[in-house]
Kinemage of the C-alpha trace (Angstrom):
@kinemage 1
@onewidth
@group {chain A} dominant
@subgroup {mainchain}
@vectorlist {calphas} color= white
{ca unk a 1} P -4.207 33.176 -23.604
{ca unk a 2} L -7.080 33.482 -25.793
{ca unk a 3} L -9.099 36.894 -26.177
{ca unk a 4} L -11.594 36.976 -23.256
{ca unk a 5} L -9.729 36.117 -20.661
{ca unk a 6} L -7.649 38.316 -18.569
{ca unk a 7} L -5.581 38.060 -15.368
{ca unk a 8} L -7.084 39.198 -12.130
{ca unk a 9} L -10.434 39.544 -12.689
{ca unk a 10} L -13.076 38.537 -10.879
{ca unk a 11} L -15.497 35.770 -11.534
{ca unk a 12} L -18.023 34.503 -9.396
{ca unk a 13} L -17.647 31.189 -7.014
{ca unk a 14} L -20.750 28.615 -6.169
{ca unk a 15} L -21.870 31.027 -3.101
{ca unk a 16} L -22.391 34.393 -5.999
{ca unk a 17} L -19.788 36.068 -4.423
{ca unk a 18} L -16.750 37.483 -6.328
{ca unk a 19} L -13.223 36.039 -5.860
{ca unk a 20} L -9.832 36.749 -7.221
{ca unk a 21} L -7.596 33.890 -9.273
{ca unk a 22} L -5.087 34.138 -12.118
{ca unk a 23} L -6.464 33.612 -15.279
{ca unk a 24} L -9.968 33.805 -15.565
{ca unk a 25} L -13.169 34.882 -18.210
{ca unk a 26} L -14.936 38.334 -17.979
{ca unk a 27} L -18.395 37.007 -18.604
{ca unk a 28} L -21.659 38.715 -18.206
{ca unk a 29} L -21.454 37.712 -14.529
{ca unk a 30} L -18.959 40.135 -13.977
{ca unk a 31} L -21.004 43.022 -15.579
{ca unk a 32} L -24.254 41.802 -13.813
{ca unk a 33} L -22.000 41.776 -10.386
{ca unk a 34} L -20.646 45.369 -11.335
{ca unk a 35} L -24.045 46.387 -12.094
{ca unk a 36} L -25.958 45.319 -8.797
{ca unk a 37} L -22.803 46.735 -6.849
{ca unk a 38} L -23.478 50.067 -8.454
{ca unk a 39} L -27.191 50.092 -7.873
{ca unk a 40} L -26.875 48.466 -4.046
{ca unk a 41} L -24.515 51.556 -3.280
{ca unk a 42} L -26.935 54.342 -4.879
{ca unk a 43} L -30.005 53.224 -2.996
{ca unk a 44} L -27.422 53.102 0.556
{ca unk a 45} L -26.193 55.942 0.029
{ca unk a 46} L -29.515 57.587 -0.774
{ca unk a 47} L -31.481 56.017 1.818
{ca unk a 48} L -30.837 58.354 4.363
{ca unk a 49} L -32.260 61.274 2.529
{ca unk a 50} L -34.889 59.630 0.957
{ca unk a 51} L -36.381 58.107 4.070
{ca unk a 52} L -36.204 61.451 5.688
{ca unk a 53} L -37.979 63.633 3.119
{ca unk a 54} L -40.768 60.688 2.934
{ca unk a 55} L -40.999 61.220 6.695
{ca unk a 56} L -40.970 65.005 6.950
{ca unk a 57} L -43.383 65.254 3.810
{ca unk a 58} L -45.823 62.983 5.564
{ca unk a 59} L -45.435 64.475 9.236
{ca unk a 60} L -46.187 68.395 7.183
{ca unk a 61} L -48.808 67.042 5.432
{ca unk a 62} L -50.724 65.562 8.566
{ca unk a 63} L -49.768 68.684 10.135
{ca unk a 64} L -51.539 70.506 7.300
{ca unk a 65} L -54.768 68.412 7.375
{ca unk a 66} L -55.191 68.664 11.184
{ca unk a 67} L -55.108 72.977 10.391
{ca unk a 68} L -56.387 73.435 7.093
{ca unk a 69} L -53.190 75.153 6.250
{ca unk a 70} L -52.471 74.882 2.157
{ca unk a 71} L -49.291 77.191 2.192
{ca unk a 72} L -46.581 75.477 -0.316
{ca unk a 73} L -43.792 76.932 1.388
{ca unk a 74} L -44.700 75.039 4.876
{ca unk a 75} L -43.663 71.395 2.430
{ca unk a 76} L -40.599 72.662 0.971
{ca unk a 77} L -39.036 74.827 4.350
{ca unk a 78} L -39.053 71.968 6.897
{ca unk a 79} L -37.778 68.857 4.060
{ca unk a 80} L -34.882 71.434 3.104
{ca unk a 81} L -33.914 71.908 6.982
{ca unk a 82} L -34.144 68.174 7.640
{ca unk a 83} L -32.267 67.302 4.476
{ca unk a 84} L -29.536 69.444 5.586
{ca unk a 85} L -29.094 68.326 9.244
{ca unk a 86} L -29.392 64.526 7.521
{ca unk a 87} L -26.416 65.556 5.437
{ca unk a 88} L -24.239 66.706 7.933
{ca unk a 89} L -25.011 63.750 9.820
{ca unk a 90} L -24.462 60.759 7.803
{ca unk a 91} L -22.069 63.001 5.145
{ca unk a 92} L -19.122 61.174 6.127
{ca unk a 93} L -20.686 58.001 6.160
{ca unk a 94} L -21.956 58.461 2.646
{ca unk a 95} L -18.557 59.302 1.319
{ca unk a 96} L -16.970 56.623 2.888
{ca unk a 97} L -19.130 53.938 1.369
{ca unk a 98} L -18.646 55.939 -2.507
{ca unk a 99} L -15.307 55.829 -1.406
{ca unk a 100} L -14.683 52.194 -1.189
{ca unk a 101} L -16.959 51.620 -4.285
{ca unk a 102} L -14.796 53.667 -6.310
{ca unk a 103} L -11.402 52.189 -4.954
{ca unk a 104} L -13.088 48.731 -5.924
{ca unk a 105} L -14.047 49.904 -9.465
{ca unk a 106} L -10.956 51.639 -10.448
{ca unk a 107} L -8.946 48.209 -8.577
{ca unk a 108} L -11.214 46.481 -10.955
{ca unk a 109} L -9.733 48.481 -14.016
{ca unk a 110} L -6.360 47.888 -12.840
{ca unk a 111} L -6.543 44.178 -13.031
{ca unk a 112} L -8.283 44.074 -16.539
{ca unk a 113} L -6.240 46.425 -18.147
């Protein structure tokens, strides 16, 4: 077995997605794969919150142009409370899906090493 190749690791078949054999190379594929996997699970798990402060910050600040009302507090008070209630709801959800990501990673690390 020469020096890049290990047993269990992933490479990628003719459809781009991952599959398991014997003995196989760790290319760049498999850090580009590893890389898009971490940055597809930031933005899902961060979706949630993001898309509601973007629609709480523009809901306050039509709310502010319709009364003339320039109080900072008003921005920050109503994105915290819907932040929150966001967080409670999809919490488990989020830690399900870092959840499997890790497992996969450290499954990952198991096979190569």
């Amino acid at each position: 077995m020469d020096g890049d190749c290990w047993p269990g690791v992933l490479v990628w078949a003719s459809n781009r997605t991952p599959y398991f054999s014997g003995v196989v190379r760790m290319d760049g594929n498999f850090v580009i794969y590893l890389g898009r996997q971490a940055i597809e699970t930031a933005l899902l798990v961060s979706a949630p919150i993001l898309l509601t402060c973007v629609v709480v910050g523009v809901v306050v600040t039509l709310f502010q142009a319709v009364t003339s009302i320039r109080d900072m507090s008003l921005t920050v008070v109503p994105k915290l409370a819907a932040v929150a209630f966001v967080a409670l709801l999809f919490g488990s959800w989020m830690l399900g899906v870092l959840l499997k990501f890790t497992n996969e990673i450290f499954g990952h690390i198991q096979n190569i090493g």
